[in-house]
LUMDOGU-786219 format. One record per residue: x, y, z of N, C-alpha, C, O in turn; residue number from 1. Coordinates in Angstrom, 3 decimals, decimal comma. Each point is the difference from the previous one (the first is absolute). Layout:
LUMDOGU-786219
PT    n.east   n.north      n.up   ca.east  ca.north     ca.up    c.east   c.north      c.up    o.east   o.north      o.up    k
PT         X         Y         Z         X         Y         Z         X         Y         Z         X         Y         Z  NUM
...
//
This chain:
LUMDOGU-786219
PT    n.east   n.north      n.up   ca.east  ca.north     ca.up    c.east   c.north      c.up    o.east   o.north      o.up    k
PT     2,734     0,030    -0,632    -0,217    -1,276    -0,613    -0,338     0,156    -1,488     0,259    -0,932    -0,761    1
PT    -0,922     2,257     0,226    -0,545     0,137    -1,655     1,785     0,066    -0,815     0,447    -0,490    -1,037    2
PT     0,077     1,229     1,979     1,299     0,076    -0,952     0,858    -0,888     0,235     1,127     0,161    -0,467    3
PT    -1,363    -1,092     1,091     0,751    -1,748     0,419    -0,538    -0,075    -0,845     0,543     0,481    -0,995    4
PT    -2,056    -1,170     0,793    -0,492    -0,699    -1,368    -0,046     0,530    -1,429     0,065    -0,692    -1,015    5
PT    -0,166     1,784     1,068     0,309     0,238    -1,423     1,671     0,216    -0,540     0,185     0,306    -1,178    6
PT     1,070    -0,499     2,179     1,229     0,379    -0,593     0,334    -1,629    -0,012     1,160    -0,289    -0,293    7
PT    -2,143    -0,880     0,606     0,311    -1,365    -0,389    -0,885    -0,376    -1,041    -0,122    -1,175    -0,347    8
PT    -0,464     2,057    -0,137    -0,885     0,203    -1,523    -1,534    -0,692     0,233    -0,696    -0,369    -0,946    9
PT     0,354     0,275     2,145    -1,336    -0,037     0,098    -0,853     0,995    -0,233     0,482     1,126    -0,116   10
PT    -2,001    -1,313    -0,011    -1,171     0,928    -0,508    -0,602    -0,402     1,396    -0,461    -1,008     0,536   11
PT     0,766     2,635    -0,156    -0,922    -0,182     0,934    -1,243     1,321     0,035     0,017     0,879    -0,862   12
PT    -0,927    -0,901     1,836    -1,852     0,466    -0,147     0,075     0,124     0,852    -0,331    -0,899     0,773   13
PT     1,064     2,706    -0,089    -0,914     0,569     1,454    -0,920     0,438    -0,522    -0,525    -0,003    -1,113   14
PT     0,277     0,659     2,707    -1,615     0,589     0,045    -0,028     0,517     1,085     0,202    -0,756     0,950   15
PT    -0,459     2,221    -0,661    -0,525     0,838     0,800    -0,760     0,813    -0,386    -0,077     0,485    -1,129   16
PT    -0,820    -0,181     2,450    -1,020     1,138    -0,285     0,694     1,616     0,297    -0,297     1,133    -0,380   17
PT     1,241    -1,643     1,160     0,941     1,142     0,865     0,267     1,022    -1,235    -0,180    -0,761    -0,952   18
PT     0,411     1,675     0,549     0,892     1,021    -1,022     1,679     0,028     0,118     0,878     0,161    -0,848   19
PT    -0,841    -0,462     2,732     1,347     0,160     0,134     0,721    -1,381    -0,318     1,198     0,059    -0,275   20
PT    -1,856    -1,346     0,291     0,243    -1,359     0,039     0,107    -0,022    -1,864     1,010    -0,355    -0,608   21
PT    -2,009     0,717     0,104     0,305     0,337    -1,464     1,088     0,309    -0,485     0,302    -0,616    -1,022   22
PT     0,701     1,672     1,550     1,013     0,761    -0,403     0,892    -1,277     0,039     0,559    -0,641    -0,890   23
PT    -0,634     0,487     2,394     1,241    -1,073     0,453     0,427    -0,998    -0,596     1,110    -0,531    -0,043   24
PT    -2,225     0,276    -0,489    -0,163    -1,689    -0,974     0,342     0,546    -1,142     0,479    -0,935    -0,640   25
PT    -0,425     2,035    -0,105     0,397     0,432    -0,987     1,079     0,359    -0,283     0,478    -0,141    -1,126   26
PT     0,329     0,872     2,455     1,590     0,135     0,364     1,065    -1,944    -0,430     1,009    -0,360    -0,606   27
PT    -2,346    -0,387     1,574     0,932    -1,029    -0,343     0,643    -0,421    -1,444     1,162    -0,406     0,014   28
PT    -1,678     0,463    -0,937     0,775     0,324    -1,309     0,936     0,484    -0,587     0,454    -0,360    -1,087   29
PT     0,015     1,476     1,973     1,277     0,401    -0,102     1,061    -0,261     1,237     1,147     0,431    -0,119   30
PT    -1,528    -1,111     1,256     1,373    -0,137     0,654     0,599    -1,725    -0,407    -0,505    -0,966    -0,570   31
PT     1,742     1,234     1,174     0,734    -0,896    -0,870     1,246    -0,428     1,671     0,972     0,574     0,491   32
PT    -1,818    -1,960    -0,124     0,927    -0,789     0,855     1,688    -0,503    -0,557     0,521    -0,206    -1,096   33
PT    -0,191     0,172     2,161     1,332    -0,145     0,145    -0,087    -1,870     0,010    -0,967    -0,495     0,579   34
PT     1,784    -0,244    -1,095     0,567    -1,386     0,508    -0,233    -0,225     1,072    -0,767    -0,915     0,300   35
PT     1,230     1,516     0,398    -0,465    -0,462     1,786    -1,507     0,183     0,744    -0,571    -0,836     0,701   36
PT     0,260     1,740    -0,948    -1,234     0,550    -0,050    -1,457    -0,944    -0,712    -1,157    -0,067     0,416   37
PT     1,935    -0,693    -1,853    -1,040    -1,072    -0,282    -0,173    -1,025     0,785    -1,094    -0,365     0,432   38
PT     2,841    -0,485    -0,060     0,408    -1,016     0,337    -1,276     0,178     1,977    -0,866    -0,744     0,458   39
PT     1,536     2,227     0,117    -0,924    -0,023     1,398    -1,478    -0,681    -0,358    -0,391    -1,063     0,483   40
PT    -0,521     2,080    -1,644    -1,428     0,032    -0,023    -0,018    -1,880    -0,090    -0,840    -0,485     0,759   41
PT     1,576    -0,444    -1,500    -0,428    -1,279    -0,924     0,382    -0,588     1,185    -0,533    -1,109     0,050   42
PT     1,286     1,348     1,050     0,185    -0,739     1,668    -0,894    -0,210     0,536    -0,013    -1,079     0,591   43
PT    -1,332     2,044    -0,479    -0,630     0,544     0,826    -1,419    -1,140    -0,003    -0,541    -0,343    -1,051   44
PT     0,145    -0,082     2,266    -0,550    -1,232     0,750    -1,691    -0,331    -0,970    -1,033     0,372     0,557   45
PT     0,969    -0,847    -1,520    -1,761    -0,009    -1,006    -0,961    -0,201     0,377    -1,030     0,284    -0,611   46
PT     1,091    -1,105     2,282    -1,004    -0,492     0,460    -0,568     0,687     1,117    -0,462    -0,490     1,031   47
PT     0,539     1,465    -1,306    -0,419     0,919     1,553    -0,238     1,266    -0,521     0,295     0,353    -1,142   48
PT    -0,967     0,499     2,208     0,190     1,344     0,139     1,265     0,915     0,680     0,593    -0,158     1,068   49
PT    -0,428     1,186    -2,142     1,205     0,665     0,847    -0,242     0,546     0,914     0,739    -0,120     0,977   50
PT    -1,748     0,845    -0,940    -0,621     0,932     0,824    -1,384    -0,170     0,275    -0,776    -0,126    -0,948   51
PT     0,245     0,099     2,454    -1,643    -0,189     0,148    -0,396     1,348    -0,355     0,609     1,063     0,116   52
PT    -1,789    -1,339    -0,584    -0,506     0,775    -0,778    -1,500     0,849     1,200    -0,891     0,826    -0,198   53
PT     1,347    -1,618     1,345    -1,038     0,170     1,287     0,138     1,673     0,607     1,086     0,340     0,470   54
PT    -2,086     0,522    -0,508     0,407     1,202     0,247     0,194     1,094    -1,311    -0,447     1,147     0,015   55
PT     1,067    -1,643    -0,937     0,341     0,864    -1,020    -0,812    -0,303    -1,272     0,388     0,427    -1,087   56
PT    -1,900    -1,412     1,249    -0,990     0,087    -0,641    -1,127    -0,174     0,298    -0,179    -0,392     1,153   57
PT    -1,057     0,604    -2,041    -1,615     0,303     0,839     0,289    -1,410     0,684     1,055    -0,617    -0,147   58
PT    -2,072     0,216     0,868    -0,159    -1,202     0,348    -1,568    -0,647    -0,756    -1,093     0,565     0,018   59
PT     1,306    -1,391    -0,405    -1,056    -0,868    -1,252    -1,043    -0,565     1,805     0,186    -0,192     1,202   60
PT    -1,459     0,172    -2,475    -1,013    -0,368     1,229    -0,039    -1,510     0,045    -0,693    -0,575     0,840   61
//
């Protein structure tokens, strides 16, 4: 999604504590979507989650 928004010239502000999540977000700067590849991401449903997030994070008290 960083290199969706920034190759439609948005400013965008991650943030991880991760080192490896750091890199990644930093990679996004240099890859470079295809036409189709934008057109999929700008399809894709705004009002929801793609993925539950149930299981694959702490659970908040």
């Amino acid at each position: 999604m960083l290199a969706w928004a920034m190759q439609l010239g948005y400013s965008v502000i991650p943030s991880s504590t991760k080192r490896e999540n750091l890199a990644s977000n930093l990679l996004a700067q240099t890859l470079r979507l295809t036409d189709d590849d934008m057109a999929q991401i700008a399809a894709l449903e705004r009002n929801g989650r793609e993925v539950s997030p149930e299981g694959l994070a702490a659970q908040w008290d």
